[in-house]
N, C-alpha and C positions, 0 to 999 in steps of 0.2 A: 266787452260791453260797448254796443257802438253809442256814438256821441247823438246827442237828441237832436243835431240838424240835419242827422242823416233821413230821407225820407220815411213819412210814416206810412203805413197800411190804415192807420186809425189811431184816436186818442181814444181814452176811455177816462170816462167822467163818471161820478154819481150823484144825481138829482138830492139839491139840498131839503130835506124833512126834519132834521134833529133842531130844537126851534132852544133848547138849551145853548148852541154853538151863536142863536146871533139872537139874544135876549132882548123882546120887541123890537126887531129888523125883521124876523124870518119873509113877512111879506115882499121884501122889495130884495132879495138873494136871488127867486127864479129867476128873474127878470134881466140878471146879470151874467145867470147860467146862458140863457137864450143868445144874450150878445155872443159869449164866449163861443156856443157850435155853431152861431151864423158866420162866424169870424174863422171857426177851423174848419168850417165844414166846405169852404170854397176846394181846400185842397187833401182832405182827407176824410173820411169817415170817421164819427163821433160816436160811440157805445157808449149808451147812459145806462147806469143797473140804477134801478125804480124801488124802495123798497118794497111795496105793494100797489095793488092793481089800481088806487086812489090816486097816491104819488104821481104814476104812468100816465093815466088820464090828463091831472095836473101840466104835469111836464107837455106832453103832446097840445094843451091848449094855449099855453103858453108858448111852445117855438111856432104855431101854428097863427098866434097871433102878432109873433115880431117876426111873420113873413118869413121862416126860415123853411130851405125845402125838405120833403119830407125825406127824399131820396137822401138826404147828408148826413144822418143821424136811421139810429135802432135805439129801442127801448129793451131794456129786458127787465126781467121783474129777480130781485132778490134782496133778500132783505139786509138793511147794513145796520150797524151804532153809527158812523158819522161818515163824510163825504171824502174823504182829505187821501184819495185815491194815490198819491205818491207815495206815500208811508205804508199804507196795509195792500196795492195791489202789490204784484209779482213784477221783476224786473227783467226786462229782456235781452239776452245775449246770445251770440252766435257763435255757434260749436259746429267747426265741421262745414263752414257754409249754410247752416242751419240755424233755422233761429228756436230757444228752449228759451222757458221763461225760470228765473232763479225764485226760488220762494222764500221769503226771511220769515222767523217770527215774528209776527207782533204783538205784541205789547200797552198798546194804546201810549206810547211815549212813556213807558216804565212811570206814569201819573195815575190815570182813569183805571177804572174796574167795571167798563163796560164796552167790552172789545168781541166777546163772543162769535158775534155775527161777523165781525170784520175779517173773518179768521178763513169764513167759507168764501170770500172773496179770488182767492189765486185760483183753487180748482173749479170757481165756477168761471174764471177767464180762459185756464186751459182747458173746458169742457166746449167754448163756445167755439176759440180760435182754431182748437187742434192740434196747437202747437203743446210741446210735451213739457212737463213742471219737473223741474228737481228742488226739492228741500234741502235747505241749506244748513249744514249742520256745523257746530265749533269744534277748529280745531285740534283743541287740546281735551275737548272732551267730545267726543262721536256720539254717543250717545244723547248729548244734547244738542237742540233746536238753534241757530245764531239768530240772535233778536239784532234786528236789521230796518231803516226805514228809507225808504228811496230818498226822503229828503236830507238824508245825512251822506250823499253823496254825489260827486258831479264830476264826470271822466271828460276825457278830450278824444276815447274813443281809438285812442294808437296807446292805450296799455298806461297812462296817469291817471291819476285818481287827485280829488280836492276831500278831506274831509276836517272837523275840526276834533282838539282835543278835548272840550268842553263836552259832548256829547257823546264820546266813545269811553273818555278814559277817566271821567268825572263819578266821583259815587255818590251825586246825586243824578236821580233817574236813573242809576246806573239799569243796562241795557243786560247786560253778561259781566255777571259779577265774577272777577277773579282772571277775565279776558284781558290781555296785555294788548301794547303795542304791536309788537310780535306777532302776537296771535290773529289780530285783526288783519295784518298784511298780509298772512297765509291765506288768509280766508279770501282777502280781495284778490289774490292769486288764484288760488282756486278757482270759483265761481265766476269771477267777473274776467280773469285775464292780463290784473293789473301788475304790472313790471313796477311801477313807481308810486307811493301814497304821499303824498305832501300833508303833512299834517299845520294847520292852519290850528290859533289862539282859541276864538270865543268866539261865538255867532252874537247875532245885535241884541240890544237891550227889547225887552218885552217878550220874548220869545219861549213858550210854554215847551217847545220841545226839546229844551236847553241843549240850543248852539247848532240845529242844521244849517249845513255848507251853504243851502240854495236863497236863505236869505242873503249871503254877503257876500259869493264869491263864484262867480259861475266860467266854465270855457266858453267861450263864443268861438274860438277856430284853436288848431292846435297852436300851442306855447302861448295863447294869446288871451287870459282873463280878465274879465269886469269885475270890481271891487268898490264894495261901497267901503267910503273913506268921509272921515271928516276930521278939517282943521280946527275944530272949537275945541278948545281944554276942557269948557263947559260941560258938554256935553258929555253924555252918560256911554257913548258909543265912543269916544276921541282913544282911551288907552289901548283896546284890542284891537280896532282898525288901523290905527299904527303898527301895531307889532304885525299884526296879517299883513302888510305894506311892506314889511320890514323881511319879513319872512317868504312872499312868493319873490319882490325880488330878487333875493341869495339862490331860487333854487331853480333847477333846471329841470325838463320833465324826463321820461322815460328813455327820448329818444340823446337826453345831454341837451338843450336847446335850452338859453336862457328866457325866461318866460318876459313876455311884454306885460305890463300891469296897468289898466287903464281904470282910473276914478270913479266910478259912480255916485251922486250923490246920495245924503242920507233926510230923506224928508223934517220936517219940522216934526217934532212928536204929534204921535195921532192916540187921543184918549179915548177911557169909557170910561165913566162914573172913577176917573181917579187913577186907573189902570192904565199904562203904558202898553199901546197894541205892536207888533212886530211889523211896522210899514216897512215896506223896503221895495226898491225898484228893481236889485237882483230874482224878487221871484216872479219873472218871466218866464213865459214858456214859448218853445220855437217850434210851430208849426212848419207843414211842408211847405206852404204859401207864404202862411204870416206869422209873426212875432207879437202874438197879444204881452201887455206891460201892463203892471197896476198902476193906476195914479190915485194922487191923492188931493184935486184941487190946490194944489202948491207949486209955486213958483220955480220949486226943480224939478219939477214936470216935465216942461218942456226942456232943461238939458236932459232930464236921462233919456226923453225919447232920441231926442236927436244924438246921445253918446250908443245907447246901442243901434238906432240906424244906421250907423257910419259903416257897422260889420254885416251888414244883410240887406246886399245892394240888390239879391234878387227878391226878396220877400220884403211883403209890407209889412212895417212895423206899425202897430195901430195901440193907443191907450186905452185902457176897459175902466172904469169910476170904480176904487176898492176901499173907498172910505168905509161903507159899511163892510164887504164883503172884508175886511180884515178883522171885525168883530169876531169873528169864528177863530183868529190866532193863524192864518194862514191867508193866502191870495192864491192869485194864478197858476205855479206850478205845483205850489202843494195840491189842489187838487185835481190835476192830472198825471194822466202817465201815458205813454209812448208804447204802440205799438210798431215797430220798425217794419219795412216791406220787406218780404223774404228773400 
C-alpha cells in the first residue's frame, strides 16, 4: 500500500446529499466541498460520484460559483447512503508495479443499516479507472468477506501499518466477529503488503466509528508520526493518548527504525445539542500539492497547522473551517480517498 504523500492521479470525493449526517447544516457542507477540490484540484484531479442528476447540477453550480475550474474535477452520477469515501471506497495498492484497488466489506461501521448503495461504490471506481478490484476476503475463513474501513488504517508505505485495538479487536461494532489479532495481520500481509502492524490503544472521544487510526495518529514520512496527545488528566482523551505515546515510542516499524512521535494537539471539545463530535487535526489529508487540515476556530489551530507544516516543505498546507463539517462524525480525510499515479 503506498503511503498517501506519494503522488495522486486523483482524489475521489462524494458530494454531500444525506442531510441526516449534518442535521440543519446540510446547506453550508457544499460550500466546504468546493473549498476542498479548489484546494486539491491545483495538483490532482477530483472525482466527485453525485448521487443523482439533481446532486450533479447542485455540485457543478456550486464549484462553478466558488470559481473552481472545471478542467479539475468530473462528476459522475451514482447513487450512495453517505459521503465518507475513505471507509466504503476501495483502497489502492501496487502489485507487480501495478496499481489494483483492494476491496473491503463494508458495513457502515458495524452501526447503521443503511449501507446498500455504499457497497456499489468499489466496482463502480474500478469501472471508471480501469484499474482491476480484488475482494478481500478473511483469513481464517475464505469463504468470508473482511469488513475493512480505509479509516482504520494508516501505512508509512515501506510495509508499517498504524491501526488501533479499539476498532479491530473490540466487540463493540465489532467488524469480523471471531477475527484475532493474528488474523488481521495475515490479512494486512496479504492485501496491503504490510511486514509490521503497530497496534495503537483507543481512537479519541466522540468518535462513532469506534477508534479509527486517522483521527489520532497518522505517518507523515517513514518512522516519523503525528499524534494527537494531551496533558490534561481532565480530559476525556488524557488516558489513551498517553498510552498511544507510550506505545509508538517502544516500537519500531518494519524496516527496525525507532519511530519519532511528534504531538499534535487535541482541540477544546466541539459539541452538538450535548454530543461530543470527533474534532481532531490528525484527519488531514495530503494532496499532491497541498495538505488541506480541519480547523476548528481554536486557538490550537494555529499550532497544528504550523506542527504538520514543519513535514511538507514542498506542499501547501492550508486550513479548511470543519466546525460544522464534523457534525457528520468525520472531516477531511474520512471523506476522501487517494488515487496514486501508476
Amino acid at each position: 500500500m503506498p503511503a498517501e504523500w506519494e503522488p495522486h492521479e486523483a482524489t475521489w470525493i462524494a458530494w454531500p446529499h444525506h442531510e441526516p449526517d449534518w442535521p440543519g447544516k446540510i446547506e453550508c457542507i457544499p460550500w466546504v466541498y468546493a473549498e476542498i477540490v479548489r484546494l486539491l484540484g491545483t495538483g490532482e484531479r477530483v472525482e466527485i460520484l453525485c448521487h443523482d442528476e439533481s446532486v450533479a447540477a447542485s455540485a457543478r453550480d456550486c464549484l462553478r460559483r466558488s470559481d473552481v475550474p472545471a478542467a479539475c474535477y468530473r462528476c459522475h452520477i451514482l447513487p450512495t447512503d453517505r459521503g465518507w469515501l475513505r471507509d466504503s471506497a476501495p483502497t489502492a495498492v501496487r502489485v507487480a508495479g501495478r496499481l489494483e484497488w483492494i476491496h473491503w466489506d463494508f458495513t457502515a461501521w458495524a452501526k447503521y443499516d443503511n449501507y446498500s448503495l455504499d457497497r456499489q461504490i468499489p466496482p463502480f471506481i474500478e469501472q471508471v479507472t480501469g484499474i482491476p478490484r480484488e475482494p478481500a476476503c478473511r483469513p481464517d475463513r475464505p469463504d468470508r468477506r473482511l469488513v475493512l474501513e480505509g479509516g482504520a488504517i494508516d501505512t508509512d508505505g515501506e510495509g508499517t501499518l498504524l491501526v488501533t485495538e479499539e476498532c479491530l479487536l473490540s466487540d463493540e461494532q465489532c467488524r469480523n466477529p471471531g477475527l484475532t489479532r493474528q488474523g488481521y495481520e495475515q490479512a494486512f500481509a496479504r492485501y496491503l503488503g504490510i511486514e509490521k502492524t503497530i497496534w495503537l490503544d483507543r481512537g479519541c472521544a466522540g468518535d462513532d466509528t469506534h477508534g479509527h487510526v486517522d483521527d489520532i495518529a497518522r505517518f507523515v514520512a517513514p518512522a516519523l508520526v503525528l499524534l494527537t496527545v494531551t496533558d490534561d488528566p481532565a480530559d476525556a482523551d488524557y488516558t489513551w493518548s498517553q498510552e498511544n505515546l507510550r506505545r509508538l515510542r517502544s516500537a519500531t516499524d518494519a524496516r527496525g527504525r525507532r519511530l519519532r512521535v511528534v504531538p499534535l494537539p487535541i482541540p477544546p471539545v466541539v459539541s452538538f445539542e450535548g454530543f461530543r463530535l470527533p474534532a481532531s487535526y490528525a484527519n488531514f489529508y495530503i494532496g499532491t500539492r497541498t495538505v488541506i487540515v480541519p480547523t476548528f476556530n481554536e486557538p490550537q489551530d494555529r499550532q497544528a497547522l504550523t506542527t504538520i507544516a514543519e513535514f511538507f516543505a514542498t506542499r501547501q498546507v492550508v486550513g479548511i473551517h470543519a466546525r460544522d463539517l464534523v457534525l457528520g462524525q468525520g472531516t477531511l480525510h474520512c471523506l476522501s480517498q487517494q488515487q496514486p499515479c501508476q
